[in-house]
C-alpha positions as a Markdown table, in Angstrom:
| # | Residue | x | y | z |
|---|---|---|---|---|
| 1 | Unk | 24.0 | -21.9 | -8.4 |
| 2 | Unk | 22.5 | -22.1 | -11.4 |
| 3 | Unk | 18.8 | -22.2 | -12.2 |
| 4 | Unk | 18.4 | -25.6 | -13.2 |
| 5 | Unk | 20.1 | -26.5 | -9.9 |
| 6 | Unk | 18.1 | -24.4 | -7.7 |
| 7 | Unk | 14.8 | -25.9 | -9.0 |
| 8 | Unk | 16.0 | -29.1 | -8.9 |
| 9 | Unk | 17.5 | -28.8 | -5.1 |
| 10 | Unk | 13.9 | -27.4 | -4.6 |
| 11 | Unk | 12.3 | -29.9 | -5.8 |
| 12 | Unk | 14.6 | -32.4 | -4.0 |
| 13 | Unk | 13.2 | -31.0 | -0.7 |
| 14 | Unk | 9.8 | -31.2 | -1.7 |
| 15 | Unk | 9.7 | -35.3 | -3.2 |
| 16 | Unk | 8.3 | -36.9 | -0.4 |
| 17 | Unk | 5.6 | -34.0 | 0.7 |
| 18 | Unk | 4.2 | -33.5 | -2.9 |
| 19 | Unk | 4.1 | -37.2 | -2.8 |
| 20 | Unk | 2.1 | -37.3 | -0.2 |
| 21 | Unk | -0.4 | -35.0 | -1.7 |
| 22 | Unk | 0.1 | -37.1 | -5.0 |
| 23 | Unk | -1.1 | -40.2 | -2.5 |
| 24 | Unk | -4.2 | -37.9 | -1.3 |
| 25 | Unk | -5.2 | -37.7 | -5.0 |
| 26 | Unk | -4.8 | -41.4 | -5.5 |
| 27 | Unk | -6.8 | -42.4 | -2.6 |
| 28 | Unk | -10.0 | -39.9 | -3.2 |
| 29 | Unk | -12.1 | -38.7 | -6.1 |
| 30 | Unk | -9.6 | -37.1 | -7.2 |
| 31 | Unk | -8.1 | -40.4 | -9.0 |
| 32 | Unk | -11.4 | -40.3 | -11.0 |
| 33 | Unk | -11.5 | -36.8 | -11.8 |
| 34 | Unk | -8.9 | -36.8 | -13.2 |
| 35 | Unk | -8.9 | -40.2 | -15.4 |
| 36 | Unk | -12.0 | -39.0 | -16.4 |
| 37 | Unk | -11.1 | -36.1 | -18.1 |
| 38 | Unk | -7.7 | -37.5 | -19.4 |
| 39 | Unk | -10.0 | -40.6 | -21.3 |
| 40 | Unk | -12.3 | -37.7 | -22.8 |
| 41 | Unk | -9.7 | -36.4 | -24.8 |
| 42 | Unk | -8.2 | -40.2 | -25.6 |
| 43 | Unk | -11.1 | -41.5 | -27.2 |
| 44 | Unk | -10.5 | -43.3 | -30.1 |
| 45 | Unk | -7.2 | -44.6 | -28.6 |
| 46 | Unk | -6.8 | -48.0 | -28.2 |
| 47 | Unk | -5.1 | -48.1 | -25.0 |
| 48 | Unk | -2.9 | -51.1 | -25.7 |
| 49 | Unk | -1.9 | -49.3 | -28.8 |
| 50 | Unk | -0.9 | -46.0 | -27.3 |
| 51 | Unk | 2.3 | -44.9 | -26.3 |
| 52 | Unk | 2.0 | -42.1 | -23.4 |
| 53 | Unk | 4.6 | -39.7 | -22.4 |
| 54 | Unk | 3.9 | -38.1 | -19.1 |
| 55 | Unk | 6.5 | -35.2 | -18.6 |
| 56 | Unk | 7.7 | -33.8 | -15.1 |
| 57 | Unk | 5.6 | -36.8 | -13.4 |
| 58 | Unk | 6.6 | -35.8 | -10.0 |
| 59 | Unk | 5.2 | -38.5 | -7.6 |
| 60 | Unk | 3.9 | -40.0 | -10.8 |
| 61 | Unk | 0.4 | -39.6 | -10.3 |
| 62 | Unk | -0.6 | -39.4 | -14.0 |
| 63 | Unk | 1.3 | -42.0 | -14.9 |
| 64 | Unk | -0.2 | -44.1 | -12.5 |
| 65 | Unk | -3.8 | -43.4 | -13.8 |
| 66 | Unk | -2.9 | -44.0 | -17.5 |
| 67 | Unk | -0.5 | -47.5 | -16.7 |
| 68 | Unk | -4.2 | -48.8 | -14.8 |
| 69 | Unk | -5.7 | -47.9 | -17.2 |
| 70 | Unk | -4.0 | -49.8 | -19.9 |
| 71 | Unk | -1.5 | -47.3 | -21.8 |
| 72 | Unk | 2.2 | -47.8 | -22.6 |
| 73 | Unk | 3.3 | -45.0 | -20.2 |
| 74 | Unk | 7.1 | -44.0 | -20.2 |
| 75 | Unk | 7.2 | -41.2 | -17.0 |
| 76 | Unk | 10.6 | -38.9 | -16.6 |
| 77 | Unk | 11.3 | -36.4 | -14.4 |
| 78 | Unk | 14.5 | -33.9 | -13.7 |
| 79 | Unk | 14.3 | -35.0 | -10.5 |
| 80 | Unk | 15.7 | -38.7 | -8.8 |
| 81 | Unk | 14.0 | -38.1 | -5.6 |
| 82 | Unk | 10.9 | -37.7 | -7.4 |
| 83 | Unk | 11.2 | -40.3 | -9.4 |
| 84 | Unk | 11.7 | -42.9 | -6.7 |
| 85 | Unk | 8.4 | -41.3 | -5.0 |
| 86 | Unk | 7.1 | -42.1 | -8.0 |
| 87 | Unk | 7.9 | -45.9 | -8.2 |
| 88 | Unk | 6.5 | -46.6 | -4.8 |
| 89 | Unk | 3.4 | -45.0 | -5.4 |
| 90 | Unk | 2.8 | -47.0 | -8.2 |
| 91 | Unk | 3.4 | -50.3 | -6.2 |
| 92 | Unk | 2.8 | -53.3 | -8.9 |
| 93 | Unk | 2.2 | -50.8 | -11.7 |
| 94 | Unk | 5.8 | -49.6 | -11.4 |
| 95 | Unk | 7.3 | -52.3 | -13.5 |
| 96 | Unk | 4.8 | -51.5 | -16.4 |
| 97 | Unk | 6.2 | -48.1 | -16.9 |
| 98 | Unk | 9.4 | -46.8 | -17.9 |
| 99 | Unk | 11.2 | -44.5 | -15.7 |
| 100 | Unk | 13.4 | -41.8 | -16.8 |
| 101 | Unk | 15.7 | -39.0 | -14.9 |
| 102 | Unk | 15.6 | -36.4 | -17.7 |
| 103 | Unk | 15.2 | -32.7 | -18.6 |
| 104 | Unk | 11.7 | -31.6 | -20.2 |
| 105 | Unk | 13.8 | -28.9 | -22.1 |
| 106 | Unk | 16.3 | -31.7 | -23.8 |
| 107 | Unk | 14.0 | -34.6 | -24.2 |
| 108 | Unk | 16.2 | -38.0 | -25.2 |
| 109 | Unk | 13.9 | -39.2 | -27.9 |
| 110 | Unk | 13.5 | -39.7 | -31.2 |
| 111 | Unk | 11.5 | -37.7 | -33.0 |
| 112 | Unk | 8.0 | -38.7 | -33.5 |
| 113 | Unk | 8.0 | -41.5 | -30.6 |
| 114 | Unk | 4.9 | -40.9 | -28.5 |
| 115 | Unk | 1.0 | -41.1 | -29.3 |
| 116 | Unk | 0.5 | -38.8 | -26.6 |
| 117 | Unk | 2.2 | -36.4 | -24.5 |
| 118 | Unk | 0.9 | -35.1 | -20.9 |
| 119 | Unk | 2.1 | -33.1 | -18.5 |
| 120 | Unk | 0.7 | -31.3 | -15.2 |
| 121 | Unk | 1.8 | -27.7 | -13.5 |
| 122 | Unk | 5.6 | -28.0 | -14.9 |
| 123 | Unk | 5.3 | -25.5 | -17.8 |
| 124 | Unk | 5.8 | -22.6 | -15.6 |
| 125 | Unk | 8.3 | -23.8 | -13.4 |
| 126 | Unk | 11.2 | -24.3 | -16.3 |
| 127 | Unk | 14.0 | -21.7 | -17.3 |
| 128 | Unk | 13.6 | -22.4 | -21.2 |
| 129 | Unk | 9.7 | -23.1 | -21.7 |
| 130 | Unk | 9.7 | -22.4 | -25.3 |
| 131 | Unk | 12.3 | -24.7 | -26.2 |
| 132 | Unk | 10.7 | -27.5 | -23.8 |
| 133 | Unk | 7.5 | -26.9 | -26.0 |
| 134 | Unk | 9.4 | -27.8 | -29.3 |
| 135 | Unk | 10.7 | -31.0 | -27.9 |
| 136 | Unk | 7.4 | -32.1 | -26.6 |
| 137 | Unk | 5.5 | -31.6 | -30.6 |
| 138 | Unk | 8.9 | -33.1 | -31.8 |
| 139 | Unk | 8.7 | -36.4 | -30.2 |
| 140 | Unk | 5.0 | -36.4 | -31.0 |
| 141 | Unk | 3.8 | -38.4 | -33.5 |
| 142 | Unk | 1.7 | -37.1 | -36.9 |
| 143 | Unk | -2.0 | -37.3 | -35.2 |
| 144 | Unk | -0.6 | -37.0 | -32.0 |
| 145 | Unk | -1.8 | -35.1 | -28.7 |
| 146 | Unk | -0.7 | -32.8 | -26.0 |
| 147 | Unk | -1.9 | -32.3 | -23.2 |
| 148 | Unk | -0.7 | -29.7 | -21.0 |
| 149 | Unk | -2.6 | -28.8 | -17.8 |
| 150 | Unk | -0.8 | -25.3 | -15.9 |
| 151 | Unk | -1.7 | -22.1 | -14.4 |
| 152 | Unk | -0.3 | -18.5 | -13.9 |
| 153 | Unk | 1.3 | -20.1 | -10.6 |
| 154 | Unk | 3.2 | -17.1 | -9.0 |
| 155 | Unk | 2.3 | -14.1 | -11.6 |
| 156 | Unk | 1.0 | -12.7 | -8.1 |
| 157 | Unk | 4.6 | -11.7 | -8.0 |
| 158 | Unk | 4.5 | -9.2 | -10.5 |
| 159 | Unk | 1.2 | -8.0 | -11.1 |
| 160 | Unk | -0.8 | -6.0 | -8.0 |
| 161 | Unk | -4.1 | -7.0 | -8.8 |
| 162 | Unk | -3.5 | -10.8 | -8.8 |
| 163 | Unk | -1.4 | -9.7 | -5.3 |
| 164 | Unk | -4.6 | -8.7 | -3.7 |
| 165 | Unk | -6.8 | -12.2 | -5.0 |
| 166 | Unk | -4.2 | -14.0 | -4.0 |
| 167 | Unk | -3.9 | -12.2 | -0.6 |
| 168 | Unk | -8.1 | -13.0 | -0.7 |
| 169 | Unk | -7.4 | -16.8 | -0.9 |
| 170 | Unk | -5.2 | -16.8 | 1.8 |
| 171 | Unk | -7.7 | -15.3 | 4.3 |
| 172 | Unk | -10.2 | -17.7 | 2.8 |
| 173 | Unk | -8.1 | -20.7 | 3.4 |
| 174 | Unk | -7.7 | -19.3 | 7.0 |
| 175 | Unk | -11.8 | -18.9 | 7.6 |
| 176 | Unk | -12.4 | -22.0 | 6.2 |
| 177 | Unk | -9.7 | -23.6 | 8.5 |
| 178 | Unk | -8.0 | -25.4 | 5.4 |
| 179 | Unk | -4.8 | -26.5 | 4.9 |
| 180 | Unk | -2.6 | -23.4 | 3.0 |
| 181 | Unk | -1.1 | -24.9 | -0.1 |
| 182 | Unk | 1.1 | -22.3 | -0.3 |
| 183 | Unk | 2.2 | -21.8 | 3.4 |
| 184 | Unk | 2.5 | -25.6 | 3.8 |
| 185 | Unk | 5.6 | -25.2 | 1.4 |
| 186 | Unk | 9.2 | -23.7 | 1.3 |
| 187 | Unk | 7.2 | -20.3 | 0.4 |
| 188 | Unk | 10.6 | -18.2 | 0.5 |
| 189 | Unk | 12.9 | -20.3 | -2.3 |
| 190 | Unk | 9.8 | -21.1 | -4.4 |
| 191 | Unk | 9.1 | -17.4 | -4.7 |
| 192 | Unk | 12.9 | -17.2 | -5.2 |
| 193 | Unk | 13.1 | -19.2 | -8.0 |
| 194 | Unk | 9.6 | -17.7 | -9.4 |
| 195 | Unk | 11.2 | -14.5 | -10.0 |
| 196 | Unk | 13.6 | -15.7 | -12.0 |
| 197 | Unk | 11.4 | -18.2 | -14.7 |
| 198 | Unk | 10.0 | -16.3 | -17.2 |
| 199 | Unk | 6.7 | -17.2 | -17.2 |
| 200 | Unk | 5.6 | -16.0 | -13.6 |
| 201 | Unk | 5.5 | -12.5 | -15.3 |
| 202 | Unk | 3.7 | -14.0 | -18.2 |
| 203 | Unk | -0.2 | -13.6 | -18.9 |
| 204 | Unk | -1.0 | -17.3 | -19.9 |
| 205 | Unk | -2.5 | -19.5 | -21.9 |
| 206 | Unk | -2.4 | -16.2 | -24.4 |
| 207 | Unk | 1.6 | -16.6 | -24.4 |
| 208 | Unk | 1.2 | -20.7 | -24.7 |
| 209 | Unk | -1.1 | -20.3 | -27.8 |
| 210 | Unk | 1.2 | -18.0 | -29.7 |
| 211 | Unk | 4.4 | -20.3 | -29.2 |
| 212 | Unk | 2.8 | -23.2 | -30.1 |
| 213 | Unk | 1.4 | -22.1 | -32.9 |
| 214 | Unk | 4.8 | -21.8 | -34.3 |
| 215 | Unk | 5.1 | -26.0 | -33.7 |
| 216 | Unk | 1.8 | -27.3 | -35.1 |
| 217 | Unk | 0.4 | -26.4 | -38.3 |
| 218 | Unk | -3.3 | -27.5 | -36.6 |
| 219 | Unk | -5.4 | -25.2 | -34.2 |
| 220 | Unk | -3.9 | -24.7 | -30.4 |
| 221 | Unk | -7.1 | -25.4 | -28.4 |
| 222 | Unk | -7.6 | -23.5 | -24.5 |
| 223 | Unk | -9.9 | -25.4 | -22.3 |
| 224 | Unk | -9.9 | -22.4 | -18.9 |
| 225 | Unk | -12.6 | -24.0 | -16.9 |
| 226 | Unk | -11.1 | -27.4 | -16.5 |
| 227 | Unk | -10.1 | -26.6 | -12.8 |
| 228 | Unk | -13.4 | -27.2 | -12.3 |
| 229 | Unk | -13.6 | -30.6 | -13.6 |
| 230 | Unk | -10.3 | -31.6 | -11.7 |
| 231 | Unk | -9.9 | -29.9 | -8.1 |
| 232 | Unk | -10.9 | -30.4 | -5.1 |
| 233 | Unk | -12.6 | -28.0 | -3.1 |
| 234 | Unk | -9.8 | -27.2 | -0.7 |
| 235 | Unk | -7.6 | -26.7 | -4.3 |
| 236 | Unk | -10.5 | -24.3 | -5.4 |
| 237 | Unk | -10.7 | -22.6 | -2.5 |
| 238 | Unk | -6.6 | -22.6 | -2.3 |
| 239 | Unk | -6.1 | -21.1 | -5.9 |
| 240 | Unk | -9.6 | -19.0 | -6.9 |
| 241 | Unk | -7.1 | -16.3 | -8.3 |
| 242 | Unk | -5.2 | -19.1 | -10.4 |
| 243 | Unk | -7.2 | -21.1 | -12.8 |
| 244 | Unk | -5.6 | -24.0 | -14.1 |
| 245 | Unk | -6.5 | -24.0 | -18.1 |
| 246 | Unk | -5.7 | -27.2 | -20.0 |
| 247 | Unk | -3.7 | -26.7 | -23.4 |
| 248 | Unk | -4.7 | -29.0 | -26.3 |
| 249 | Unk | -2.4 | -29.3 | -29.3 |
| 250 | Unk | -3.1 | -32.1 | -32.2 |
| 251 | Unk | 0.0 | -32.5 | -34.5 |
């Protein structure tokens, strides 16, 4: 099978479970976490006037937030389970965004289409990550932003030291009688497929900077402490040894 299939079978498996974590997020503090940090980097965007391009949006819970609150959001994702997750999770907002089964690698847009492009924890999961990065600053408009929130998910893999943190958070999880975000899942074909995306053995955002760079004549900005702002608790105390950093690119 090849590896596009594999993640996509994964994934397949896994619609209606991350949806349900998608619908944990919608119905806590997490929903205003996370709008709130999105808006702080939108400001000076009129909404209305703003075309938003959420890529790999899963149960489409950032499309969600940015259709509320106004934006012209078009949401795609590899995935048809997912996207039908999606769709009911958005209830009444699901006819004011436009849904896409598509590949983040091969984006069908033209160039220069969105005001913004967004994306959350799908960086590090694709085969050709490089490549997706060029069709995300091509469909961007001049003035444009990207934001791309990730994490060095599975570089335990490879590297000894993030082994033993990671090991660390899963005896935390267990003191703390929390669910295990990792254990809850198909552990065995994620780490499967982990070992065979490049960027599990990559030391990120150092890798993201240096390949965007080559897209955007303007400074690649790293934001490393925006877990902070965003996750739960339980996420903190789930993934201590795997910060998720925010990329910002302006075209």
């Amino acid at each position: 099978m090849e590896l596009l299939d594999k993640i996509e079978e994964y994934w397949t498996g896994r619609a209606e479970g991350y949806s349900q974590v998608n619908q944990g997020e919608l119905a806590t503090e997490q929903r205003e976490k996370w709008k709130k940090n999105l808006m702080s980097h939108l400001k000076g965007k009129k909404p209305e006037e703003t075309k938003v391009l959420d890529i790999g949006t899963g149960p489409g819970f950032f499309a969600i937030i940015l259709a509320e609150a106004g934006y012209q959001v078009t949401a795609v994702d590899y995935t048809e389970e997912m996207l039908k997750e999606a769709k009911q999770n958005a209830g009444k907002l699901a006819g004011k965004i436009h849904w896409q089964q598509m590949d983040a690698q091969n984006l069908a847009f033209a160039s220069e289409t969105f005001d913004v492009v967004v994306s959350r924890n799908l960086t590090w999961n694709l085969e050709k990550p490089e490549k997706a990065y060029g069709e995300w600053i091509r469909v961007l408009k001049k003035g444009g932003i990207l934001l791309n929130y990730d994490a060095n998910w599975y570089h335990h893999l490879f590297d000894q030291e993030k082994r033993r943190a990671y090991e660390e958070d899963r005896a935390r999880v267990e003191e703390l009688q929390l669910s295990d975000h990792y254990t809850c899942t198909d552990i065995d074909a994620m780490e499967e497929i982990a070992r065979e995306v490049p960027l599990s053995r990559i030391a990120r955002p150092t890798w993201d900077k240096q390949v965007l760079g080559q897209f955007s004549p303007n400074q690649v900005l790293v934001e490393e402490e925006v877990w902070k702002e965003v996750w739960s608790e339980e996420e903190k105390a789930n993934y201590q040894s795997t910060p998720m950093f925010l990329i910002i690119v302006e075209k």
